[in-house]
C-alpha positions in Angstrom: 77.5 79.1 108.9 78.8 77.1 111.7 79.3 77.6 115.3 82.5 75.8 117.4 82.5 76.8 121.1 79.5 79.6 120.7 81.3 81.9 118.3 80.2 81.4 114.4 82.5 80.3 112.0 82.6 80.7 108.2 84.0 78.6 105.3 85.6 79.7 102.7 82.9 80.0 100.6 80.9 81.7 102.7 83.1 84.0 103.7 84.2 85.2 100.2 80.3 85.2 99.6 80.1 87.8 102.3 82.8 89.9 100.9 81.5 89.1 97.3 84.8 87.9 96.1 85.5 85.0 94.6 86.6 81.8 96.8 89.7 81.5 94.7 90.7 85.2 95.6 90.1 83.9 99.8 91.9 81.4 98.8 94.8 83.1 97.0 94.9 85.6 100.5 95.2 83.0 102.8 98.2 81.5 101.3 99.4 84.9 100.8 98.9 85.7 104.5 96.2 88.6 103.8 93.2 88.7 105.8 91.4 87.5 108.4 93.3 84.1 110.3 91.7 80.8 108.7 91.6 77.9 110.6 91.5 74.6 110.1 88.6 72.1 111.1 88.7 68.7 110.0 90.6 69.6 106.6 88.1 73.0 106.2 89.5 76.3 106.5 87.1 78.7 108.9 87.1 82.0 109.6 85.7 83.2 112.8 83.0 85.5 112.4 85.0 88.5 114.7 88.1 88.2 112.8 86.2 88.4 109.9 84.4 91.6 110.9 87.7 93.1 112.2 89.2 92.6 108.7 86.4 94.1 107.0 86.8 97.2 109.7 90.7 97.5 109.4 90.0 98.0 105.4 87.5 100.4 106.1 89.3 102.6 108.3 92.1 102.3 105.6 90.1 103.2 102.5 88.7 106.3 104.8 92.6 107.4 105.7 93.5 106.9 102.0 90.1 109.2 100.9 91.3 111.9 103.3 94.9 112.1 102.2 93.5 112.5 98.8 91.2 114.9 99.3 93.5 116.8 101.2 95.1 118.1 97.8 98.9 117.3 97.1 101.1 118.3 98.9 104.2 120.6 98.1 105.2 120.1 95.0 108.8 118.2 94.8 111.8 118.8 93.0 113.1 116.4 89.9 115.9 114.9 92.3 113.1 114.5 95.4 111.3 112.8 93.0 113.9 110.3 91.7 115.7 110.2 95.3 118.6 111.3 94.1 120.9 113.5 96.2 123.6 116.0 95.1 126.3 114.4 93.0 129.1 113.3 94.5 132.5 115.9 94.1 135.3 114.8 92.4 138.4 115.3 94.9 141.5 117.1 93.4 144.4 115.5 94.0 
């Protein structure tokens, strides 16, 4: 870990080590655009510590919305056509 203007930083590696993924996978979500902002210092992509936490908190609070609306139950069960989004068929006109 290294610190740039008093806040710590992490490499790639270390931060993937930290969220025991592999470094590919950070990697992979940094070109994709997915998680904390990386930055670059002298060619090595850093994470700031805070972002980092952040991240890790914004996926938290997202796994504990997503275990609620499960556990809530399903809802009201949905017609075939709700299901498939389809509306009413269109009417043929008489001419």
């Amino acid at each position: 870990m290294s610190e740039t203007g008093g806040e710590e930083w992490l490499t790639t590696e270390e931060f993937a080590k930290r969220l025991r993924i592999d470094p590919a996978t950070a990697r992979n979500w940094r070109r994709s655009g997915y998680g904390p902002l990386a930055v670059p210092f002298g060619g090595i992509q850093r994470y700031r510590v805070s972002a980092v936490i952040a991240f890790e908190q914004e996926q938290e609070t997202a796994a504990a919305a997503e275990h609620a609306r499960r556990a809530s139950g399903p809802g009201p069960a949905k017609t075939f056509k709700q299901r498939i989004g389809a509306g009413d068929p269109p009417v043929a006109k008489a001419s």
